[in-house]
C-alpha positions in Angstrom: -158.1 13.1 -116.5 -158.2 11.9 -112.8 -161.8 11.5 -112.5 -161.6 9.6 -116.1 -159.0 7.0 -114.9 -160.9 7.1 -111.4 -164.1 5.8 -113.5 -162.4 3.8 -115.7 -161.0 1.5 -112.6 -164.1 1.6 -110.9 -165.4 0.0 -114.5 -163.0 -2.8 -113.6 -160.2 -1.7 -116.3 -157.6 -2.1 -113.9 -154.1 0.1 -113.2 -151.6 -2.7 -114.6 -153.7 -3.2 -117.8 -153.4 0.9 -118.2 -150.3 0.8 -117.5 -149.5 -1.8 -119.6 -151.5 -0.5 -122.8 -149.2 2.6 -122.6 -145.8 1.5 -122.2 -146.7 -0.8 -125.3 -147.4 2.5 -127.2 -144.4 3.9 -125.8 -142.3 1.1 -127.0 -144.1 1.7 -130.5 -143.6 4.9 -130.9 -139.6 5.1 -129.8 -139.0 2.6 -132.3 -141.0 4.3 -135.1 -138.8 7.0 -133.9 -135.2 4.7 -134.5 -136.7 3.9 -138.1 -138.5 1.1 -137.3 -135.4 -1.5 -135.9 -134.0 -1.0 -132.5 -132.3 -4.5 -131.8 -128.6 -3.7 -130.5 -129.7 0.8 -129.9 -129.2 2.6 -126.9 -132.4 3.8 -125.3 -132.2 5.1 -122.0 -135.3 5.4 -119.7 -136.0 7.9 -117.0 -138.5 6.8 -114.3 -140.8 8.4 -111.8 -142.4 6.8 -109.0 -145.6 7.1 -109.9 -147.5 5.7 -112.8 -145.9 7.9 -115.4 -142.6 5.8 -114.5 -144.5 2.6 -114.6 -145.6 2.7 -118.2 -141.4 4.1 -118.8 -140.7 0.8 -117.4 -143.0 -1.4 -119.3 -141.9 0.6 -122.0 -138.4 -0.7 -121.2 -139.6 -4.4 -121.1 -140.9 -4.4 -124.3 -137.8 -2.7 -126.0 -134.9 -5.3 -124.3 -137.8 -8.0 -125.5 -136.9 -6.7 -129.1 -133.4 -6.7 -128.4 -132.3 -2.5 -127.7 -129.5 -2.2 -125.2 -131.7 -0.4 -122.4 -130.7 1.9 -119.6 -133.1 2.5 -116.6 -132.5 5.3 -114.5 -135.2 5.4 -111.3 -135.3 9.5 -109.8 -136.0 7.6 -106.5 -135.1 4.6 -104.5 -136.9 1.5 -105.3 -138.1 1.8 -102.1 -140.4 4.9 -102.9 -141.9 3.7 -106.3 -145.9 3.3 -106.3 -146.6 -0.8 -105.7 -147.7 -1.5 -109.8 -144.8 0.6 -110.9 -142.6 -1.6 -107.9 -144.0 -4.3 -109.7 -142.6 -3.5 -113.4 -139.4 -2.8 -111.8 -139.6 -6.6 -110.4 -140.1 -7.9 -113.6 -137.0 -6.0 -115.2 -135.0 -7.0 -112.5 -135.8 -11.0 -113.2 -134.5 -10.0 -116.4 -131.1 -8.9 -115.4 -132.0 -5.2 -117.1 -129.4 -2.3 -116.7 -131.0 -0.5 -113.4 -129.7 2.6 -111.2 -130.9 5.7 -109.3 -129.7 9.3 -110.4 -128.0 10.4 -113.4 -124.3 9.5 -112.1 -122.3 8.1 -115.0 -125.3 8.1 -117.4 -123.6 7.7 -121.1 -125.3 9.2 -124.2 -128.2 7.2 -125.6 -129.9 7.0 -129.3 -133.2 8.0 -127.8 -133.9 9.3 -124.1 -137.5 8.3 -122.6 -138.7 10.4 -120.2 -141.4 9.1 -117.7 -140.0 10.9 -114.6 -143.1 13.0 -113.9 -147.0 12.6 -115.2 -149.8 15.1 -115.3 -150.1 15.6 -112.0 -146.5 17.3 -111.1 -146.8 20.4 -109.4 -143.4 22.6 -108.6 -140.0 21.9 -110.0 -138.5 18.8 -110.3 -135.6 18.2 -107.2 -132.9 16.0 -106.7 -132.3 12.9 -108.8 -135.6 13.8 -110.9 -133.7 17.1 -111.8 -130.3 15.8 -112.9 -131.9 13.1 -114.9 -133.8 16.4 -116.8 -130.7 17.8 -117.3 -129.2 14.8 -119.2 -131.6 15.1 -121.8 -130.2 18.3 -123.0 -129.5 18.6 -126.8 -130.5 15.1 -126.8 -133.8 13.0 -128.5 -136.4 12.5 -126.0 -139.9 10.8 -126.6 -142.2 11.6 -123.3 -144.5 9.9 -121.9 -147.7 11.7 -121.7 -146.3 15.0 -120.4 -142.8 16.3 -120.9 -141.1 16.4 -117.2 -141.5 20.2 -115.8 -144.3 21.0 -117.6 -147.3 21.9 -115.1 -150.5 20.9 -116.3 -153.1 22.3 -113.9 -151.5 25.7 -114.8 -149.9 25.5 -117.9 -146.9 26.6 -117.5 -143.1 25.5 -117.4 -140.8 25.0 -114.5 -137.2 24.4 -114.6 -135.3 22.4 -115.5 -137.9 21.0 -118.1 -137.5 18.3 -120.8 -137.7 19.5 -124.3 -139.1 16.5 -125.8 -138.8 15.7 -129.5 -142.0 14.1 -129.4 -144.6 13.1 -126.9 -146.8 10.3 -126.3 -150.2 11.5 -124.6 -152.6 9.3 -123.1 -156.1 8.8 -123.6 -156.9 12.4 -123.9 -154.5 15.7 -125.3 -154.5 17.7 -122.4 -155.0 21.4 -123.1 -151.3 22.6 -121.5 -149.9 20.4 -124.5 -151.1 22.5 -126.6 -150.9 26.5 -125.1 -148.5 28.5 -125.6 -146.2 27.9 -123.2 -146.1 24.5 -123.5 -145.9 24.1 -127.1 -141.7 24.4 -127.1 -141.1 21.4 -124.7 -144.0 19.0 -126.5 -142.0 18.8 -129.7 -144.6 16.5 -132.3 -147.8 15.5 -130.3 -149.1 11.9 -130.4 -152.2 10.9 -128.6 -152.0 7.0 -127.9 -155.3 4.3 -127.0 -155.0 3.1 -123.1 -158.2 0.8 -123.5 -160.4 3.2 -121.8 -163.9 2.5 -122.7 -166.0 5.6 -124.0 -168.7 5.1 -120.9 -165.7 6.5 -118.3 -165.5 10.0 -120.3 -169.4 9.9 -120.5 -169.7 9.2 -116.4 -167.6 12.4 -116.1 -169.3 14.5 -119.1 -167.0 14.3 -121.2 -168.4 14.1 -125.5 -165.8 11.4 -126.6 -165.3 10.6 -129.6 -162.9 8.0 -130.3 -159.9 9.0 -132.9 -158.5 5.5 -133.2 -160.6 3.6 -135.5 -157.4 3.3 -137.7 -154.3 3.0 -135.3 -153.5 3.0 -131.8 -151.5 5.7 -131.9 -152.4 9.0 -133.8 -150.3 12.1 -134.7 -152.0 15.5 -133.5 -149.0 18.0 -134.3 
């Protein structure tokens, strides 16, 4: 997937439009998962540094823009967030949205978004990234392309690990969401369009095919 969204920026499809195209499906999909209306729900968002966080952020956007009562909750200082991820955070902060670090004092929420860590964690999520894991437990959680403390490269789990009720891939369903040992933390599996055009996968020899003649967003499991 890194050589695919290497391509895809050298074809000019730049990180914030990515970024962007996701966090919009994000923002779909957790209010399909509220029935359709979240105006006045709780929806708490757990953010990364990196650009997993960024789309959990303009994810965020979107869902105060349709009137949810959001929660962000960085697992880093502002400080040490990726600059287009930085720059989502900006534009939350202009609109006065609900922002801390860590899991302190974090409240129970209608739906939990997690965007701590993407596909290319490696090791166990530390520090703030761990406690904000731990207060998803026995709670509904949509991630964003990759439940948090599940290792991709090697498909296998590492604690603590989100156990998402759903999850939102991008682009591509990477083969850990579906092996064994992920299969407990992935809860349903939805594959969602980020704009990428079909020439990146063929640069990089990938047979694509696209699924989403009919819908952005498409359920696999």
């Amino acid at each position: 997937m890194r050589d695919v969204d290497r391509v895809a920026m050298e074809l000019g499809l730049i990180l914030t439009r990515m970024m962007e195209n996701a966090g919009a499906n994000l923002a779909w999909l957790a209010s399909a998962m509220l029935g359709g209306e979240v105006s006045g729900r709780r929806i708490t968002v757990l953010a990364g540094p990196g650009g997993n966080g960024g789309g959990g952020l303009v994810a965020a956007r979107r869902l105060i823009g349709w009137g949810a009562d959001v929660v962000v909750r960085l697992a880093s200082d502002p400080a040490d967030l990726a600059p287009v991820p930085l720059e989502q955070l900006r534009l939350l902060e202009q609109m006065d949205a609900s922002i801390a670090v860590g899991a302190s004092g974090l409240g129970v929420a209608e739906l939990f978004i997690d965007a701590i860590l993407g596909y290319s964690q490696q090791g166990n999520p530390r520090g703030d990234a761990a406690a904000l894991v731990a207060a998803t437990a026995d709670s509904r959680v949509l991630s964003l392309d990759v439940p948090t403390g599940l290792d991709l490269e090697r498909a296998i789990v590492v604690e603590p690990a989100v156990r998402a009720t759903a999850t939102l891939a991008l682009a591509l369903p990477k083969a850990a969401l579906r092996a064994k040992a992920g299969r407990p933390l992935v809860g349903e599996l939805y594959l969602a369009d980020i704009s990428i055009p079909a020439t990146a996968y063929d640069r990089v020899g990938i047979d694509y095919r696209s699924p989403f003649s009919g819908s952005p967003i498409v359920q696999l499991v």
